[in-house]
Structures are given as structure tokens and as C-alpha cells.
N, C-alpha and C positions, 0 to 999 in steps of 0.2 A: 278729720284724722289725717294726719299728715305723715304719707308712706315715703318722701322719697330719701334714697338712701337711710332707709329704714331697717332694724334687723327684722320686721314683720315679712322683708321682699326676701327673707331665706328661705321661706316654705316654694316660691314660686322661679328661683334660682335655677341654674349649674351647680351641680355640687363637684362634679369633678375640679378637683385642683384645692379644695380646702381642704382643710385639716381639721381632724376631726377624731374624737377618743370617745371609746365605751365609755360611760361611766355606770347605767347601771344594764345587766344583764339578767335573764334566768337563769344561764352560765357562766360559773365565774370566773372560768377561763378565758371567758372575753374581754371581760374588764380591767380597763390597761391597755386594752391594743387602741393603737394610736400612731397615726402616718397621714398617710395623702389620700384624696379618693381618688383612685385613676381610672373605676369603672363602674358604671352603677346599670341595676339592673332593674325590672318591678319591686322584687323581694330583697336584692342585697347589695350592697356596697363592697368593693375590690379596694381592698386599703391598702395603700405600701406602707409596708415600718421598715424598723430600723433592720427585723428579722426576715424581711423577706415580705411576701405577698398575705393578705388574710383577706377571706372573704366571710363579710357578719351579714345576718338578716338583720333587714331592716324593724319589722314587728317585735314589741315587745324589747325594745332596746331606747335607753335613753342617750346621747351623742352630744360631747360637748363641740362645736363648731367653731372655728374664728372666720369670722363672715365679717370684711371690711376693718373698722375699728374695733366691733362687739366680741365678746365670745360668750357663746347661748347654748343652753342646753333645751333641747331639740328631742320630741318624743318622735322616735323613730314610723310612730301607726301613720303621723301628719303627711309622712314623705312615701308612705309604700306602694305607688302609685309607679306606672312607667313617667319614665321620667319626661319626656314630652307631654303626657297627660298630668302631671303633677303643675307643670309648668304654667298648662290654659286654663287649670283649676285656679289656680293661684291667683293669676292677674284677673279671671271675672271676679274673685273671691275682693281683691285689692280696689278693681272698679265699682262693685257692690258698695265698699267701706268709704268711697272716696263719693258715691252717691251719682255716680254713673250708671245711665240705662244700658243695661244689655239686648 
């Protein structure tokens, strides 16, 4: 499996600074917001829009991302993780696939 520069290295990323839109919510008030991540927490994402600041939970939200070339939509459960730990999840999860001993 060949990850590099891969959209599969989004689960294990920085998310601040991409962009990124609800698309689907249990609130449909969410869906639509769409801006920058400029703060991410365990549970939620600090999006900037056009209208100012919003902050979504991450669970139970699906996000469309542009990550490098790609844009992927992204189940919000994969990322609910603090974000450092989301990170070293990731890369053993990417060394795992690439058939690397941990």
C-alpha cells in the first residue's frame, strides 16, 4: 500500500489550516458551515467562515476536507481523538499498512 502523499495520511495530519465543510449533521443547522480550521480540540473543530467563528463537534458529523490535491469526505468519529493522539494513532495505523513492526 502506498501512503505517501496519500489522502489516507488525513486521518493522521494537522488539520488546522484546511478547509473543510459539514456536509452531513444530526443538526441542520451545521450543514453549510464551511471556512478554515483554526482550532481543534478532542471533541470539536474552531472553523472560521465567512460569518465569523463556529465551533462543530467532531462525532457524528461527516466534513468535506481539501487535503493537498484531494477533497474527501471525512467521518468526523475517525478524527475525535486529541489531536496529538489522533496523530501517533495514525502513523502506527499507516506503519501497520506499510507492514512495519511496531
Amino acid at each position: 500500500m502506498r501512503l505517501k502523499n496519500s489522502p489516507a495520511l488525513v486521518i493522521a495530519d494537522e488539520w488546522i489550516g484546511l478547509e473543510v465543510e459539514v456536509v452531513e449533521s444530526p443538526n441542520p443547522c451545521e450543514v453549510g458551515i464551511k471556512g478554515v480550521v483554526i482550532d481543534e480540540t478532542m471533541k470539536t473543530f474552531r472553523i472560521r467562515t465567512d460569518r465569523g467563528i463556529r465551533t462543530v463537534e467532531k462525532r457524528g458529523r461527516v466534513f468535506r476536507v481539501r487535503y493537498g490535491k484531494w477533497v474527501l469526505r471525512v467521518r468526523g468519529d475517525l478524527v475525535a481523538f486529541r489531536p496529538e493522539e489522533r496523530i501517533k494513532k495514525g502513523i502506527m495505523l499507516i506503519k501497520r499498512a506499510k507492514g512495519v513492526k511496531i
